[in-house]
Structure formats: C-alpha cells, structure tokens
N, C-alpha and C positions, 0 to 999 in steps of 0.2 A: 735582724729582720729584713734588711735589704735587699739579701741573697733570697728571703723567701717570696718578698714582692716581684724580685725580676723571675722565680720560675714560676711564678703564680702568672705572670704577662710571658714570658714565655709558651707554655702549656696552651693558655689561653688562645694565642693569634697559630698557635700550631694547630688546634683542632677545628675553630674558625675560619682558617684559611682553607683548612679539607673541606670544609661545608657541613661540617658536625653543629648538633644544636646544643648551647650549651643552660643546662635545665637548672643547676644551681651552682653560683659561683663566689662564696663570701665566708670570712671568719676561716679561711684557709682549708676549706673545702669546697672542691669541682668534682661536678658531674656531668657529666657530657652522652648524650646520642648519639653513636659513633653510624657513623655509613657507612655502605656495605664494600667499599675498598679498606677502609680502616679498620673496619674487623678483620678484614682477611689478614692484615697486616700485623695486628698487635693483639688476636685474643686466639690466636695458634687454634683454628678449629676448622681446616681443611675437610675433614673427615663429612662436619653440615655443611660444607657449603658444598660441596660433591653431590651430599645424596639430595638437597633441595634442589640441583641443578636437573641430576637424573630426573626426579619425579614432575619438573615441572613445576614449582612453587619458587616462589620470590625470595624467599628466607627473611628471619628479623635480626639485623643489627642487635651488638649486645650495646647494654649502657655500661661507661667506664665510672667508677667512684675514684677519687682519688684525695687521700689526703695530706697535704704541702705543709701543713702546720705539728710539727713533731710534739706539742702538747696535746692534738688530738688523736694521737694516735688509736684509744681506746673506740673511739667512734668505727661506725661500718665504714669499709671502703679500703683503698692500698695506698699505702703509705710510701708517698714520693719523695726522692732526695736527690743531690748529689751523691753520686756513686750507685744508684738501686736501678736492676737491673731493667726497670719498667723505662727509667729517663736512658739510660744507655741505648733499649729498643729503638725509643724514638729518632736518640741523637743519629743511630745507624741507618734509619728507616729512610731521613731527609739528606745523610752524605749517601746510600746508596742511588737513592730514585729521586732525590730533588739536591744534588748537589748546584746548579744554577735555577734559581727561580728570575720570574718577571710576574709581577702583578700591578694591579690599576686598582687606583681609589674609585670606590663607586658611585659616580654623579649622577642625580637628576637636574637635567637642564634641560632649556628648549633652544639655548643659545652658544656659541663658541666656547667651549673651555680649555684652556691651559692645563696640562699634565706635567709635573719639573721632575725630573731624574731623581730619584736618590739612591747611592751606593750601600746597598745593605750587605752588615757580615756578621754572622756571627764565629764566634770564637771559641773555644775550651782552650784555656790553660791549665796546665794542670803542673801541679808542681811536687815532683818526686825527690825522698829521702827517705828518710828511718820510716815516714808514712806517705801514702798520698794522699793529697788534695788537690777536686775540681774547682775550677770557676769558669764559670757561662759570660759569657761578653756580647755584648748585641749593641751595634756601633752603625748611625744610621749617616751618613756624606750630604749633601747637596749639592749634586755636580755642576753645579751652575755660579752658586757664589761662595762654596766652603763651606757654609753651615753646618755645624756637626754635632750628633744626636749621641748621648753615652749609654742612654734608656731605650735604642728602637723600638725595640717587641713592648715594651709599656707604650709606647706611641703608637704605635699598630693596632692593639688589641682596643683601641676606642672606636678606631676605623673598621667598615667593612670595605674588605677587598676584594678585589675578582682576578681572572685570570684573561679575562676581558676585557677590551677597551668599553669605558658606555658612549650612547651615542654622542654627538656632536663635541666629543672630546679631541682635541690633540695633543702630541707630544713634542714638547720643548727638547731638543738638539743639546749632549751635554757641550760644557765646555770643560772640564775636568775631567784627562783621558783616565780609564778605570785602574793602571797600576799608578799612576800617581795618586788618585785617591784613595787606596791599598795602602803605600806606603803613611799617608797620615793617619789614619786609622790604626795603621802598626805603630807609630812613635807614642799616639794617647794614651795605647795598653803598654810600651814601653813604662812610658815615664808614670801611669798606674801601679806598675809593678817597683821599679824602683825606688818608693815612697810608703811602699808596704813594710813590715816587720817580718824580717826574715830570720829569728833566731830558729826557728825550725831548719833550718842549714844548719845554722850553729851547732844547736842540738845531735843535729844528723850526722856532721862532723865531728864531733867529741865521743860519739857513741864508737861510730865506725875507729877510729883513733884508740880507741878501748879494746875494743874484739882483735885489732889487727895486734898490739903486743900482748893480748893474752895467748895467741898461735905463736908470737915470734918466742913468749917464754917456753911453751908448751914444746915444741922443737926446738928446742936450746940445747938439748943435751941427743937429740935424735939426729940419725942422718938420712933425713927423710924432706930433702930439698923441697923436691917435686911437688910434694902433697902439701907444704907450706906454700908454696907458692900458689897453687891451688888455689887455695882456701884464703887464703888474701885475696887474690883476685874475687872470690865470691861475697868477698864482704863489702871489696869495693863497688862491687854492682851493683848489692844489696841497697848501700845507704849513697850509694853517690847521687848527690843533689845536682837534678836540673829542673828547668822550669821550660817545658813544653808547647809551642803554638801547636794549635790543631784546627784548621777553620772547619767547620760544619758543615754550612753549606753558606751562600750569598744569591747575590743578584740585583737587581734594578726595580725597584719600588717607584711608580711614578703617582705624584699627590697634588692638589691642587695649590695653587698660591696662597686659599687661605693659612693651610698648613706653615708653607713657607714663613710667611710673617708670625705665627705663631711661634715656630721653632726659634 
C-alpha cells in the first residue's frame, strides 16, 4: 500500500501544482478539474479546443476521474498504475516542459519571512529482466543543513505552492552546492535498492540460462553458427537484468522554517 500512497501524493501535488481543483480525493479515488493547459495536454482534444478558439468561446476544461486503488477498479473513472499509459503521459509531460521547476510555499504575512532551499528530485527506477518493474522516488534535500525528506510529494501535497514569491518573503542562500546534493540523494536510493529482494535477477537469470542451452542443444547437430549466435544474443537482451536511474524532473522548492523544524 505504500507505492499506492506515494502515487496518490504524487498525482496529487502534480495536478495542484498546475492549479487544478481537486473535487474529491479519498478511499483511493481522485478527481480533479483540470485547466485549460492540462486538458490540452493529457485529454488529446485538439480538434475542441481549435474550433472554440475559431468561434470565439472560452471552452470547458474536462474533469479527470482517476482510480489509484486496484480493488476499485469496478468503480467509474481510469484506472491508474505503475506502468499505465495515463502515469507515463504525465511522467512525459513534466521531463518534456517541466524538466527543472522552482516553486514557493504560499505565506500570508505582513512581516519578514525566510524561504529555505530544498533540493527536490524525483526519480523512476525501473528494474528490467524476464519483467519490468517501476518505482517512483520523490526525495526532498535541505540545502542549508542536510535535512532529508524520502516522502517529498506526500510533504508537498499538504502545501500550497506557487510559482511565485508571496509578498514580504525572502530567500535563504543554499549552502549545499546542487550536484553534491544530487549525489546524497543518489546514495539513499542506492542503499534503498541494495536492501530490496532481488530474486527477480535471480529468476531472470536462470530463465535466460534455460533458453540459451535449449538453442546451443537445438544447433548441436546444425551448422548454423550465425543464427545461434543470433538468438543468444536476443535472449541476452531479452532477460539481462539491470536496474535503471531515470530522474523525471527536479528543482528548488523553497518552504518556510516552520517546515524546516518539522521535517
């Protein structure tokens, strides 16, 4: 259920941060009111938003249903996952047109505020063999004393953010240049990854290890080098296990001190 909480805060600070409103969000169901950039983006309807532009009319936004919890599936609305073509749009949508963001926690004050840097990245790993599997990472810095967040987007999604300083804010100066920040953040999902269960290699490799001497029996008696060697090489491809970094997209999150002492 952990992997369905972080794309449930995921999803969340993704359509939040666009300025979508979000109409209901619980029991692993989201629906959201998408704006009229995010329609253009993810509900593939060129075609309206052309002719409402011709005629002179505003157009309506469609609303997105979405279901994150695979024992609802029976319910109205599209069924979200790892690997489904609807999270890939997205993951694509934020590495095409928001590969670096910068956003601000949104204060009312009437008096000086402190803003503190934080290094935000998200990640996909993905780990290829006899099958694939994704995994989402969202990994939040504090470039100031280290602080480090393994949940960002579940930390985001309580916040509202802008892409605007609010008034009588400032921003704190990091002291944590951003690829040394990078680098800790790479060693957390290191040593994540090397504490997982990895017989899926295993498996991956005993499988592949099987196909490749049922070809070397199969051309035992043939003199047909070339086409064995082939077809080894495709099998090698097929199951050769690696485990993939992919960043999504990142950037600079700056939040106030209360946050700080919270984190």
């Amino acid at each position: 259920m952990e992997k369905l909480t972080y794309l449930k805060h995921f999803l969340t600070t993704y359509f939040k941060v666009h300025g979508c409103k979000i109409l209901h969000n619980e029991d692993g169901l989201l629906s959201v009111q998408l704006t009229e950039a995010l329609d253009r983006e993810l509900m593939n309807r060129p075609f309206y938003w052309n002719y409402m532009k011709s005629i002179g009319q505003q157009g309506e936004p469609m609303t997105l249903s979405l279901i994150i919890n695979p024992k609802l599936k029976h319910k109205e609305g599209e069924w979200i996952h790892f690997g489904s073509p609807r999270l890939q749009q997205i993951i694509n949508h934020l590495r095409r047109k928001e590969k670096y963001i910068k956003l601000y926690q949104n204060v009312e004050t009437t008096i000086q505020q402190a803003l503190y840097p934080w290094l935000l990245i998200n990640i996909k790993v993905t780990y290829k063999g006899r099958q694939t599997k994704d995994e989402i990472f969202s990994v939040g810095l504090n470039l100031i004393n280290g602080v480090m967040k393994v949940d960002m987007m579940n930390v985001l999604s309580d916040l509202t953010l802008s892409k605007t300083i609010s008034d009588y804010c400032y921003l704190m100066s990091p002291i944590i240049k951003l690829k040394s920040g990078y680098k800790r953040i790479e060693k957390v999902i290191d040593h994540y990854i090397q504490n997982q269960n990895h017989s899926w290699a295993e498996e991956s490799l005993k499988i592949m290890d099987e196909d490749i001497q049922m070809v070397e029996h199969f051309y035992q008696a043939k003199n047909e080098t070339k086409q064995k060697r082939k077809e080894i090489h495709e099998i090698k491809e097929r199951y050769q296990q690696q485990i993939i970094y992919e960043v999504i997209n990142g950037g600079i999150v700056y939040l106030t001190k209360d946050f700080n002492h919270q984190a």
